[in-house]
KETIRO-217054 format. One record per residue: x, y, z of N, C-alpha, C in turn. Coordinates in steps of 0.2 Angstrom, whole numbers, plus 5000, padded with zeros to 4 digits. Example, Ala and Ser with C-alpha at 12.3 -4.5 7.8 and 13.67 -1.06 7.14 Angstrom:
506649725039506249785039506649845039 506449895035506849955036506450005039 
% end
This chain:
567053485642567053465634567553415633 567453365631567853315626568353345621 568853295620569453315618569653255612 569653275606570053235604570553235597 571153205596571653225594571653165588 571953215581571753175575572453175573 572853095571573153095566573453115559 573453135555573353135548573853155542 574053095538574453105532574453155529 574853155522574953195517574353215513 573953185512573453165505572653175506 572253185503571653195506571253145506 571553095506571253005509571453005515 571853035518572053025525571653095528 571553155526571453215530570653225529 570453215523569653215523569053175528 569353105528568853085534568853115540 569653125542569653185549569153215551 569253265545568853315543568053295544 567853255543566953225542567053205550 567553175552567353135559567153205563 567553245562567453305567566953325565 566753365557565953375557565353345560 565453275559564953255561564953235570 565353235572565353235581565053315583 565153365578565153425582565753455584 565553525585566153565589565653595598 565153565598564853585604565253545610 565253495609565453435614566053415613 566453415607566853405605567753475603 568253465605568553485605569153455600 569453485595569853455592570753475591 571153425589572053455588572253395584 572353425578572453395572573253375573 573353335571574353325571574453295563 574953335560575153335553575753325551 576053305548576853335545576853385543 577353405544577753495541577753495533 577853435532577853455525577253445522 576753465524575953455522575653515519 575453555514575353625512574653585513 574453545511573453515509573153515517 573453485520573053485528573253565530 573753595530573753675533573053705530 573053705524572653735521571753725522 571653635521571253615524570853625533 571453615536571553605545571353685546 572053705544572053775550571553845546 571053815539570853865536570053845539 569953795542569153785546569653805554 569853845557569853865562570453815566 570453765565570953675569571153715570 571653705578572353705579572653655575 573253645573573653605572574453605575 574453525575575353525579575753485572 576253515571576653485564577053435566 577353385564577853335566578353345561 578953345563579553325558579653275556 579153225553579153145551579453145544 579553075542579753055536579352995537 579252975528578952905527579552855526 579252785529579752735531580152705524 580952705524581452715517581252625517 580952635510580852545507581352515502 581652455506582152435502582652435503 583052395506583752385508584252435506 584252465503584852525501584652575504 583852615504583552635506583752665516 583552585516583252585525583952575529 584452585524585352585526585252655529 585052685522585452775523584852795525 584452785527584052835529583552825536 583752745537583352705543583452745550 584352765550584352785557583852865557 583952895552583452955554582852965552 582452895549581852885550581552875559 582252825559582052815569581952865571 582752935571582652975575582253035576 581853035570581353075569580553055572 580652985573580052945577579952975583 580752965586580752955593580553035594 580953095593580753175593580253155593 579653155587578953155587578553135593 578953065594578653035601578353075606 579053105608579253145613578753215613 578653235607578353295605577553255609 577253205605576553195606576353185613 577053155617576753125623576853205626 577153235625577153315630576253335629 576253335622575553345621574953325623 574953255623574353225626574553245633 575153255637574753285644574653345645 574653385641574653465642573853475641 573753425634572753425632572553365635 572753325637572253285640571553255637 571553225631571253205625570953135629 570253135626569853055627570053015624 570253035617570352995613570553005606 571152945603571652965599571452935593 571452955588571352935580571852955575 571952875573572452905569572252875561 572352915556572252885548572852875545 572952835545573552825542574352865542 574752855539575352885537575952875543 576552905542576752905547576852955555 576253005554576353025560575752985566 575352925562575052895567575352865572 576052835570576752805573576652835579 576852905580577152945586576552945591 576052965590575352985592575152915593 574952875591574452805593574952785599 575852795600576152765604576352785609 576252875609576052905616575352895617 575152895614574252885618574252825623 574352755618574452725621574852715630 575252745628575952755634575552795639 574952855638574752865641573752855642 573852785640573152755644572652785640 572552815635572152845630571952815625 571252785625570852765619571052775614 571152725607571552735601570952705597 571052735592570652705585571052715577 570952665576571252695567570952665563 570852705556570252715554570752695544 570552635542570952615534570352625531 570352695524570152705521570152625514 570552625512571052585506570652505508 570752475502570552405501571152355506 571552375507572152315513572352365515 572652355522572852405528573552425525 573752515526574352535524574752495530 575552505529575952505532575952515540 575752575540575652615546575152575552 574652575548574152545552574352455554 574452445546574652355549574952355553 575452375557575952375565575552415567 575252455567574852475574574052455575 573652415570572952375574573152325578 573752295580573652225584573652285591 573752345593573952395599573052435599 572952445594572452515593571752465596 571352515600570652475602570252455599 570152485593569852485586570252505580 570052475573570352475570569852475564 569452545562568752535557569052545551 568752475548568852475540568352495536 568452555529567852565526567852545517 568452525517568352485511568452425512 568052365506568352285504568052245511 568252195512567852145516568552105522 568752145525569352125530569152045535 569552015534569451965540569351995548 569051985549568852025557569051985561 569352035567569452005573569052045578 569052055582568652085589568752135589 569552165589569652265586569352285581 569252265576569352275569568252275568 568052315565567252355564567352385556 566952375555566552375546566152445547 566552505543566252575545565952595539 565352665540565252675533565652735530 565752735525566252805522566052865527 566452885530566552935533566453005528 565953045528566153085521565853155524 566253205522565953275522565353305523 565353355528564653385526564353385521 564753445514564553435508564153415504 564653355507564453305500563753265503 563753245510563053225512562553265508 562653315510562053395509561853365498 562353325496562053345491561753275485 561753235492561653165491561153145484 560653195489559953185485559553235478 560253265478560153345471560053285466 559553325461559553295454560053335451 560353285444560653295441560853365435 560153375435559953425431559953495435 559953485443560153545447560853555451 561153485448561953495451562353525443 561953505437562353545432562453615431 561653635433561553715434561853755439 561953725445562453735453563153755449 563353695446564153735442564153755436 563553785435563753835426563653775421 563553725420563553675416563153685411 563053675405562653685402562853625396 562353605390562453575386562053515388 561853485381561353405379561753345382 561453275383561953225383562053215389 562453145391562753135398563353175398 563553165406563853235408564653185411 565253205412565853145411566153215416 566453175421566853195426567553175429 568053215425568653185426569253205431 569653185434569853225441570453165442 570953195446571453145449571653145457 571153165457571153145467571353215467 571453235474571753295477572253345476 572753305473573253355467573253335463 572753305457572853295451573253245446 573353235444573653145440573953205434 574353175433574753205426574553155421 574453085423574453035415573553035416 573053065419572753065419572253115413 572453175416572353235412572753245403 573253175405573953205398573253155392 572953115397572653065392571753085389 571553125396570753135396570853195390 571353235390571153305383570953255377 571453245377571553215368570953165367 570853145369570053075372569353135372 569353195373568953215374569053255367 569253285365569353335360569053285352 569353225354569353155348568653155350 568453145354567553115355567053185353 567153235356566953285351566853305345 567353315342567553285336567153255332 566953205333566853135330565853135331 565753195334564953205332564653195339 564953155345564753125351564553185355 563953175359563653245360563453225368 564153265372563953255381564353325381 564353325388564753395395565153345397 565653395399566153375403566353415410 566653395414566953425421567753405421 568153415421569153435421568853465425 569153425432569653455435570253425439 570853475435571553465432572053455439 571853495445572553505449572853575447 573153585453573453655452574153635446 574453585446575153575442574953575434 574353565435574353535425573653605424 573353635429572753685427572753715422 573453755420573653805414573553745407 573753715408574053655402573153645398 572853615402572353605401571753625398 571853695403571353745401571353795394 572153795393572553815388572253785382 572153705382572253675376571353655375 571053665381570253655378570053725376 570253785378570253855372570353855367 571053835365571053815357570753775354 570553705358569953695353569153695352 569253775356568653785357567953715363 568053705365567853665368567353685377 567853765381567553765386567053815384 566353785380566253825376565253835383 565153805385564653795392564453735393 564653675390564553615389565153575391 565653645396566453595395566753635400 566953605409567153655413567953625413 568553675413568953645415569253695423 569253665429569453685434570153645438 570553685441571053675446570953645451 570253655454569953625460569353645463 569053595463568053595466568053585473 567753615477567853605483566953555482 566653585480565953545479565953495476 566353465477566453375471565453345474 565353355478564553325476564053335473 564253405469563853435464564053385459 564853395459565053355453564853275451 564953235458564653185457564053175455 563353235457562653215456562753205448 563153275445563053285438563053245433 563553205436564153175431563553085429 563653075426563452995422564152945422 564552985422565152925421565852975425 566352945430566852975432567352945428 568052975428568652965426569052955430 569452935435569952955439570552905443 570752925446571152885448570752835455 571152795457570952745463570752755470 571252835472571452845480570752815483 570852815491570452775496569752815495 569852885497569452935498569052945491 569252945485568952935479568552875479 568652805479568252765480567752755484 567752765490567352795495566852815492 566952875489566252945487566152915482 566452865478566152845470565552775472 565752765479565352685478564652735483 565052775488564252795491563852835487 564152875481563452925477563452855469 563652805469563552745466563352785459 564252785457564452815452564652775447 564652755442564952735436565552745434 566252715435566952745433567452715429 568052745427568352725424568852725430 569252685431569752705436570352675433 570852715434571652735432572152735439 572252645439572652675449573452685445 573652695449574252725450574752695449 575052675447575552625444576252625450 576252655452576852685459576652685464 575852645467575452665473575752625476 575752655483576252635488575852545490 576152485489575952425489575252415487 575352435482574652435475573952445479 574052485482573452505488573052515482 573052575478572752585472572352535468 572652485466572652435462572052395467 572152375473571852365477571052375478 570952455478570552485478570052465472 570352475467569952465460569652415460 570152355461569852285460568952275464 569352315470568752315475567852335472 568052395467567452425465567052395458 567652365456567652325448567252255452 567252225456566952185456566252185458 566052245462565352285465565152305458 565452295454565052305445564952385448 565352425448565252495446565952525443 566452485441567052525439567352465434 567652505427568352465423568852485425 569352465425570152455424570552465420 570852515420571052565412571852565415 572152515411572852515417573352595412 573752635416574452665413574652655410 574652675404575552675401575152675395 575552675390575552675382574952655377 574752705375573952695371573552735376 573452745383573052765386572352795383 572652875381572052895378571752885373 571952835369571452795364571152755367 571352715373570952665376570452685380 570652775384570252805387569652825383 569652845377569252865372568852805368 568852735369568552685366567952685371 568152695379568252655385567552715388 567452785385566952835388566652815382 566652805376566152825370565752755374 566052715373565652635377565052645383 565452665388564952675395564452745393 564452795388564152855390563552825386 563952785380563352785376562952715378 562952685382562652625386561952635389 561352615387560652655391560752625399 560852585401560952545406561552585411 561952635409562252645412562452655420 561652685421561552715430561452655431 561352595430561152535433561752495440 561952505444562352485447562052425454 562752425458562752365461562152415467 561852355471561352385476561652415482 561352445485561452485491561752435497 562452435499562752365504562352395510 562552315516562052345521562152395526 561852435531561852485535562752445539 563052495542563752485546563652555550 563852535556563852615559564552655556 564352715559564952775556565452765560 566052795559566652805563566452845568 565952895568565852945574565452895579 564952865578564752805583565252755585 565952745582566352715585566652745591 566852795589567352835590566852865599 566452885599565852905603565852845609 565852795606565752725611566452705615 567052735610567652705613567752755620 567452815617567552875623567352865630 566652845627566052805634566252735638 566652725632566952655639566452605637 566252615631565752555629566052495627 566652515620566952485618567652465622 568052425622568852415628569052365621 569752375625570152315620570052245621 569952195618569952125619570552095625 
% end
């Protein structure tokens, strides 16, 4: 049996495609050992609750900014080098065909014992421009599969399709009318899907109540889908009971594990930029409002949207002050639009990451 060993960040833009690459290879021929940060509750939870082994690394993310990378550069290092240490024990204990990393900083440790030890490397950038992590490690990795935006390619570097969950394949082709009935939905109108990635957006949610309650209000006649994050769930739920509103036409949830129901149902999304967000909004070719992150580590976020904004399926609803009036000009606009499902066409066929990944195994693919 084949062996392979997955790097993966904090966030479910880095641990989700994982996730789909190993579904989709199989667990017959395939063998898998996830490697995380310790401080990661979302992959344990993710990783070790479908069965993964996982190996934890005591990493931190690289101190930016000269004041920063004083006090905390040296034991940014010496937390590499441990990890180092840890992966290369590892790769020779499991003996892995092949190494993938998604981002973050425990690709560091991992893609440079792999390397060290002769082991096939791939990394895989979700995001619209390459993180950090990844820009210093494609000039080394075998492959380096891009699946957003349009990268200048070199010989390593392969145009992938969204990597995406079983799930959500399984619900590609549900109508609308059976994805509202799957979550309880009920109620006339288009259907408005609002969310903040994996743990939830606080200016997200602070902005969608009040924009939602006003649009009600006001005689507008759709369903809605909130869901809040475990931080803001109470807040939420709390405030659409008072205004009567979660009344079968209004769900407010903590967290879907079925977001492809959600997408089939929905006519218009809400949410933030992440990599993985965009992904699934451009493959079930959903109409959005997108809200990046204002803090996004080197406007990855910001990045992303442009990306989608110009394939004519998303606007631009920047942070900060006014929001939920603008968010509430910004859904009455798109829901009440007949042309709405009209989007940009289907881009052309790219192979999947598992076809990459498959080939680099076989020795199809080598380094330049």
């Amino acid at each position: 049996m084949r062996r392979i060993i997955l790097g993966i960040g904090l966030t479910g833009g880095h641990i989700y495609p994982a996730l789909a690459l190993a579904e989709e290879l199989g667990e017959k021929e395939f063998e898998y050992l996830f490697v995380a940060r310790t401080n990661s509750p979302l992959a344990r939870r993710l990783i070790e609750g479908r069965g993964h082994p996982l190996l934890a690394l005591d990493v931190a993310g690289f101190p930016r900014g000269a004041g920063n990378l004083f006090r905390r550069g040296p034991d940014f290092a010496w937390r590499q080098v441990q990890a180092l240490g840890l992966c290369r024990r590892a790769l020779v204990d499991w003996e892995p065909h092949l190494a993938v990393g998604f981002g973050g900083y425990v690709s560091f440790p991992l893609l440079a014992a792999a390397k060290w030890q002769g082991i096939f490397t791939l990394l895989f950038e979700p995001n619209a421009q390459l993180g950090l992590a990844n820009k210093v490690l494609s000039p080394f990795a075998d492959r380096t599969a891009l699946a957003l935006g349009e990268f200048s390619q070199t010989g390593r570097a392969v145009l992938v399709a969204p990597p995406l969950r079983a799930g959500l394949k399984a619900v590609k082709s549900l109508k609308a009318g059976e994805a509202r009935e799957r979550l309880g939905l009920a109620g006339a109108g288009p259907c408005l899907l609002i969310f903040g990635g994996s743990q939830g957006a606080l200016a997200v949610n602070a902005a969608a109540r009040p924009a939602i309650s006003r649009l009600k209000k006001s005689g507008f006649v759709f369903s809605f889908i909130h869901v809040a994050g475990f931080r803001d769930f109470r807040e939420c739920r709390d405030f659409y009971q008072r205004e009567g509103l979660l009344d079968g036409a209004g769900l407010c949830l903590e967290y879907l594990e079925d977001m492809g129901s959600a997408y089939r149902a929905s006519d218009l999304v809400v949410s933030r930029a992440g990599a993985m967000t965009c992904l699934e909004l451009l493959e079930f070719r959903r109409r959005c409002l997108l809200i990046p992150l204002a803090r996004s580590t080197e406007a990855h976020q910001w990045a992303n949207a442009r990306c989608l904004e110009q394939l004519g399926i998303a606007k631009i609803l920047e942070e900060g002050l006014g929001l939920d009036a603008r968010l509430d000009a910004a859904i009455k606009e798109e829901l009440a639009n007949p042309r709405r499902d009209e989007v940009a066409g289907t881009a052309a066929p790219r192979p999947t990451l598992a076809a990459v990944a498959q080939s680099l195994i076989s020795g199809k693919l080598r380094a330049d």
